[in-house]
N, C-alpha and C positions, 0 to 999 in steps of 0.2 A: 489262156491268158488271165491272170490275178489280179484286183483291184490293187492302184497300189492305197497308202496311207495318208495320200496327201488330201488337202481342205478342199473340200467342190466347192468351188465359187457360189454364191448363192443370190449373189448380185446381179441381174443378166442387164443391169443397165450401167453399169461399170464394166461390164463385160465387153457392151457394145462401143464404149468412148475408147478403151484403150485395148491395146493385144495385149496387152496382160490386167489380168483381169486384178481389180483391188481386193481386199479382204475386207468386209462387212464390219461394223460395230459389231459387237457379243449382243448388243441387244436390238437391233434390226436382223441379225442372224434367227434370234430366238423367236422372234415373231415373224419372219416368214415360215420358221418353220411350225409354228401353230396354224396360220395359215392354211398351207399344203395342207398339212394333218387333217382341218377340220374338214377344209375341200373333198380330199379321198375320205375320209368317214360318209361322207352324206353320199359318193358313189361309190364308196363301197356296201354300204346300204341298200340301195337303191334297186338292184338289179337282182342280186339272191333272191329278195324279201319280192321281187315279181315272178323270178323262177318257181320262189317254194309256194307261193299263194296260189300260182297258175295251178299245180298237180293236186292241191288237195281241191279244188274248181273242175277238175279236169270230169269226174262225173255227170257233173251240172251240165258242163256247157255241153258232152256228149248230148245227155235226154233232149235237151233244147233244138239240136241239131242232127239227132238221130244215129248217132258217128258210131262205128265199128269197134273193135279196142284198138285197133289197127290208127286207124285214122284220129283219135285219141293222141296214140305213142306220136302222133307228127305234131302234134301243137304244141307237143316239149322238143320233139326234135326239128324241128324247123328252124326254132329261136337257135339251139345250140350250133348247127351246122350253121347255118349263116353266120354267126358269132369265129366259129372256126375258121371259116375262109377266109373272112376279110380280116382278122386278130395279128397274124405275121406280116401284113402287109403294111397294116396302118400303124404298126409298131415301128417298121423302118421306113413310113412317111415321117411320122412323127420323128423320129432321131435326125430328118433331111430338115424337115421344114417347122417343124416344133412340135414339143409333146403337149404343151399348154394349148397352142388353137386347137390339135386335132382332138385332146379329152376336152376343149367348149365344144366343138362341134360335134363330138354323140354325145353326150349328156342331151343336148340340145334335141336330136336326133329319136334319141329317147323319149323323153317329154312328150316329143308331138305326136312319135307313134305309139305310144300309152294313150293320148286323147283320141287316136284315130280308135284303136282295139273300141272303146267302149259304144262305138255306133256299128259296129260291123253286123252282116244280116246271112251273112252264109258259111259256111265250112272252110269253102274256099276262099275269102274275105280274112277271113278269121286267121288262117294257115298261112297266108300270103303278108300282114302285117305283122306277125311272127317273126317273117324273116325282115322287113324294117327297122325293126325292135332288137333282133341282134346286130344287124350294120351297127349300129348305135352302140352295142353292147361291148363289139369287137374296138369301137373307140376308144372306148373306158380304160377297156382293161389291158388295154395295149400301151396306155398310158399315166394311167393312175399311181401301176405301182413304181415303174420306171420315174417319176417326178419325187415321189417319195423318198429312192433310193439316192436322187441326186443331190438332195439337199440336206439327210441325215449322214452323218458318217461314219462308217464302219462300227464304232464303241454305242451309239446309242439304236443303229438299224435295225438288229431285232427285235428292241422294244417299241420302235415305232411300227415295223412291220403288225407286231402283234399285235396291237392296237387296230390297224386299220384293217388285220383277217378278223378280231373281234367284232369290228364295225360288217365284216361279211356275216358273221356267226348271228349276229345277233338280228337281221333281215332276215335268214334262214331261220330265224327262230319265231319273227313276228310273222313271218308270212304265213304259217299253216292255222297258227290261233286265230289272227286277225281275218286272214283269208277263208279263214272257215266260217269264222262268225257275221263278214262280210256277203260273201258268198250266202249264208243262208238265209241273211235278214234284207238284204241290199241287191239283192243276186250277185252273178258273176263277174259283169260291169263294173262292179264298184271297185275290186280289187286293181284294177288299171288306171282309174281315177287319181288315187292316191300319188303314185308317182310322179301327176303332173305338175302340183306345187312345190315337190321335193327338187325334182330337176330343175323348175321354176328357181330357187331359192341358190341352189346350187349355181349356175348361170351366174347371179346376181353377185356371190361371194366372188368369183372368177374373174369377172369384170372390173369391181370395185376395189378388190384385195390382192388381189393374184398379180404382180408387175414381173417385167420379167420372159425369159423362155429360157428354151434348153433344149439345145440340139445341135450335138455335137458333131456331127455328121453332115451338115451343111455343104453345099455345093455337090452332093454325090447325085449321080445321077441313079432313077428309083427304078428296080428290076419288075416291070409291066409281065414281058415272055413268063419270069420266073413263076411269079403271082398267081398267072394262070393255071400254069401246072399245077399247082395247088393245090387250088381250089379245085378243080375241075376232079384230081385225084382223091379229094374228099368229100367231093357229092359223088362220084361213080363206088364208093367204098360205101356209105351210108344209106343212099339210095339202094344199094347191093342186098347188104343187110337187110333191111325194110320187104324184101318182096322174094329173100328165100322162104322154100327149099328150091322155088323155081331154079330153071336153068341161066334165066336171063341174070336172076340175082346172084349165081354162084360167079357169073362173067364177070359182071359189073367187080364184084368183088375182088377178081383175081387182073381187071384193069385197073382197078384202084390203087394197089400195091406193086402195079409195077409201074403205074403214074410216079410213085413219092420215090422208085429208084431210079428215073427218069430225071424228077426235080432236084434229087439228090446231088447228079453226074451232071446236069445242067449247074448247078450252081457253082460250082468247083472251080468251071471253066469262063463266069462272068466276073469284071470287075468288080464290081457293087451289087454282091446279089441280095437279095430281099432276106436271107437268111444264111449268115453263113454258116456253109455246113463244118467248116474247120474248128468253130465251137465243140463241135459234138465227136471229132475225130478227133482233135489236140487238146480237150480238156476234159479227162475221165471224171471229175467231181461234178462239172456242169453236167454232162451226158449222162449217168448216173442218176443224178436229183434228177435232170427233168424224166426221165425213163421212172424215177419212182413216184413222182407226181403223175404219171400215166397211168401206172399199174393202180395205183390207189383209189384216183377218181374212176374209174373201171371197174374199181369194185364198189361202190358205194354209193356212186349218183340215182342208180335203179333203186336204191333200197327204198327212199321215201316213196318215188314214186309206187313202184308194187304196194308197202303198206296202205297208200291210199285209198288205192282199189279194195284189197281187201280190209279194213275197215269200216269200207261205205259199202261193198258189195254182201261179200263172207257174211260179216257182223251187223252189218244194218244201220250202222253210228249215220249223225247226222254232219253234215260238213264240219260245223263249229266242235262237235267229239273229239272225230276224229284229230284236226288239227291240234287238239288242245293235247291230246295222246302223242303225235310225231313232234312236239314243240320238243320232248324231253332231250333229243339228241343236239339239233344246235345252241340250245340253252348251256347243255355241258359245256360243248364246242369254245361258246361264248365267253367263258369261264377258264378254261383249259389254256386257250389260245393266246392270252398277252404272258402269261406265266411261264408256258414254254419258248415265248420272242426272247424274253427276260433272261430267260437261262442259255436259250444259244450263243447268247452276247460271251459267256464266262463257261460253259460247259461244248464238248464237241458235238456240235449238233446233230450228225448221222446217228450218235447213241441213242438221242432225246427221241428221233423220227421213228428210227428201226422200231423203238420197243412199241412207239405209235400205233405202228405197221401192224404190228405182231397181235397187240390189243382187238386191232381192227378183226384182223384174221378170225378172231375167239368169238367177238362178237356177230361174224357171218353164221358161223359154223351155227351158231344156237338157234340161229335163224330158219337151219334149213329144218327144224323140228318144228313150225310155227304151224298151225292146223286152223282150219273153222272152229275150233273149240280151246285152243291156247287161251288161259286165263290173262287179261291185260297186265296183271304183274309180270311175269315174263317175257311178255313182249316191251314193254318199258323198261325194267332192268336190262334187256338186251338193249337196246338204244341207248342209257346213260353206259353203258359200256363203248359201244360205236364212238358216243360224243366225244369220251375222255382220249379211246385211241388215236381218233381222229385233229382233236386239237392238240395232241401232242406229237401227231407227225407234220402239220401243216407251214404253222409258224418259223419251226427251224426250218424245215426243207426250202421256204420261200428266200427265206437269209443266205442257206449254203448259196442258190443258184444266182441270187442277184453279187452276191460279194466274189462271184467266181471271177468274173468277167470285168473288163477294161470298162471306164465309164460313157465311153464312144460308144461300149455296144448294151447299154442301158436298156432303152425301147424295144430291139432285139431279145435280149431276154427275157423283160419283161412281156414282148408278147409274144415269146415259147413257153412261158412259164404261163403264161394266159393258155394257150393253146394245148398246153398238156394237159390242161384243165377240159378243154371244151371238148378236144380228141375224144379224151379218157368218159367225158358225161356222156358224148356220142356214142361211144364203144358198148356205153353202160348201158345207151338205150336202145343199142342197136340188137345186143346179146337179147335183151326184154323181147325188143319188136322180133325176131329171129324166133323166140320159143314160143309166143303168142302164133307165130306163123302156123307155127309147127303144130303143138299141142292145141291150139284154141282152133285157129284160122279166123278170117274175117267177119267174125259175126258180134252182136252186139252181146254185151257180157250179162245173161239173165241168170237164174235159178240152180236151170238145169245144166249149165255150164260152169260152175262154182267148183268141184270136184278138179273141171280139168285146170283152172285158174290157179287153186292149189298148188297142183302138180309143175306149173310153170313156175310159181314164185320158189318152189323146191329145187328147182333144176336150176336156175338164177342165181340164188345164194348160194349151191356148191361150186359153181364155177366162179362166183366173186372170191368164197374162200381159198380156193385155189389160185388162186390171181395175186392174193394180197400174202399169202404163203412164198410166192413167190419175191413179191414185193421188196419183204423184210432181210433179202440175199443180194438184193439190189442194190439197199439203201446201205446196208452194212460193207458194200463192196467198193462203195465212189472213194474212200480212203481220207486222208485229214484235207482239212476243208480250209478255205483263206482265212474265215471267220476265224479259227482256231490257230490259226499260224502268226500273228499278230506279234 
């Protein structure tokens, strides 16, 4: 189903007086939508820049707590799998009961479990408000960009989108500098801190500026059964991963995938399912993008993380180093990312993404020659490579998939489009934790284990390359897009 071309009301208090909703002043239009805008910038912020500060930390808090590489890979995957679960859910609460209370309420969510992380005194303290931290996450993002998508229209949505993946890019870009420099002047603590005034402030914009909801879907009743399958199919899938070559973990795995054909054939047959799967069967451009939002972040969310490690392991850099070396790629990003919004507005975007893809592709491959003795020019020219592909398939792709779809199912896409995201960083870290199994196994990553650490970031980036080789057949296959049919 295609957006159509008509004004989204942006009034939700004219909304509510009359069934037909007024149309806005031009300039109470224009300033709620600075509004919005500023809103999602601050959480769009917010979250990356805790993501990417956590992995270049991720050594620290290991020594502090004695952790495995194993038990490491869970304090990025914890955040992201909870973030996963609950992201399709609260995406179609939000569409029932509004996108505005439920992105106050993880913002909120946020905040407080960023001030819980900084007292935490064990591993499993530490792992356990990880997954808090994503409930909160899966609020966001389930809502953020769907509020965005409702009050910009079609002619100016990619430039706003690209703005506020800017505002992601450029979190991802503060958090490994700052996170390092924090991390190593401040300790690990201090990177969690930061978030709580920003969420703080954020709240405060929401409250005072923000009038209004949006949620179009009202009265439906919310698919609880469906949710579950879910979830349930995304921790027996990640969990899975996590603890092969066992046998347990090869099970888990092969229950997990047939969880999601499960959730699939269940949803078909509910009236108001939590996700519909008719998206993804009756609109080849929707199913398409999000399929290349999979493949993409699949190959790419392990990369910082791995550089990290070796970095501080391989090469010896100090946290603040290192971060200031990984800054290069969402710096590009940052830069890349409203330029390419810009042009999906006026160029067909699967072209803009594909060649993204492709970029991406180049910059894996280079990857997998990366050694204990790769000079940093190389491994930084391969990153400003990454950033450029990557912010040039991001932008459009997020426009093709939100302009696919009717504005009812807004929150639904946006948090599939969330979710391809979290999937895909799971996938990313699951393949990581899977070759660490393998090649490494459970032990703490010292000296004499550098050789085979190597070897795992080697076998990681040819199967990203592969992924994102794939990627670029995907993206060039979803066909002309609504943005382009205009």
């Amino acid at each position: 189903m295609l957006i159509t071309n008509d004004n989204i009301a942006l009034s939700s208090k004219a909304a509510e007086i009359s069934q037909t909703p007024q149309k806005p002043s031009p300039a109470v239009r224009k300033t709620e939508k600075q509004i919005v805008l500023l809103i999602a910038i601050l959480a769009g912020f917010i979250t990356p820049f805790d993501g990417s500060a956590v992995n270049i930390a991720l050594p620290t808090m290991g020594a502090e707590f004695n952790m495995d590489a194993i038990a490491l890979s869970w304090v990025a995957t914890a955040y992201l799998l909870s973030s996963a679960v609950f992201l399709v859910p609260f995406g179609k609460i939000a569409d029932i009961y509004g996108r505005k209370k439920v992105f106050l309420y993880g913002i909120t969510i946020f905040g407080l479990a960023s001030l819980v992380m900084t007292l935490v005194s064990s591993e499993e303290m530490l792992i356990n408000v990880r997954v808090i931290q994503g409930l909160g996450s899966a609020m966001i993002f389930g809502t953020g960009v769907a509020i965005v998508t409702s009050v910009f229209p079609p002619g100016e949505r990619g430039a706003a989108l690209g703005i506020y993946i800017t505002a992601v890019y450029v979190g991802l870009s503060t958090g490994p500098l700052l996170g390092g420099i924090m991390t190593q002047h401040l300790g690990w603590r201090s990177i969690f801190l930061v978030n709580v005034p920003l969420a703080a402030v954020t709240v405060f914009l929401i409250l005072w500026k923000l009038k209004g909801e949006w949620a179009e879907c009202r009265g439906e009743q919310f698919d609880l059964a469906g949710s579950v399958i879910y979830g349930s199919a995304i921790i027996a899938l990640m969990y899975g991963f996590s603890i092969l070559p066992e046998m347990k973990g090869a099970a888990l795995v092969v229950l997990g995938f047939l969880g999601f054909v499960l959730f699939a054939l269940y949803e078909l047959r509910v009236p108001s399912p939590v996700l519909d799967i008719r998206l993804l069967t009756r609109n080849r451009v929707f199913a398409l993008s999000n399929m290349s939002a999979l493949i993409n972040y699949s190959a790419t969310y392990a990369v910082t993380f791995l550089l990290s490690l070796g970095l501080q392991y391989t090469k010896g850099f100090t946290p603040g180093h290192a971060g200031i070396i990984l800054i290069a790629q969402p710096v590009v990003q940052a830069m890349i990312s409203p330029i390419a919004g810009r042009l999906s507005d006026s160029i067909e975007p699967r072209y803009i993404a594909s060649a993204g893809m492709g970029l991406t592709a180049t910059g894996l491959f280079f990857l997998t020659f990366v050694t204990e003795v790769t000079p940093l020019w190389y491994i930084v020219t391969t990153l400003i490579l990454l950033g450029v592909g990557f912010g040039l398939f991001s932008s459009p792709n997020t426009n093709v998939i939100m302009s696919s779809v009717d504005k009812r199912y807004y929150g639904v896409a946006s948090g599939m489009n969330g979710t391809m995201r979290l999937l895909g960083q799971m996938l990313s870290m699951g393949i990581a934790m899977m070759i660490f199994s393998v090649v490494i196994g459970p032990v703490v990553i010292t000296s004499e284990y550098y050789p085979r650490f190597v070897t795992s970031m080697h076998y990681a980036f040819i199967l990203f390359t592969i992924f994102c080789i794939v990627g670029v057949f995907a993206s060039l296959a979803r066909g002309k897009s609504a943005t382009d049919s205009r």
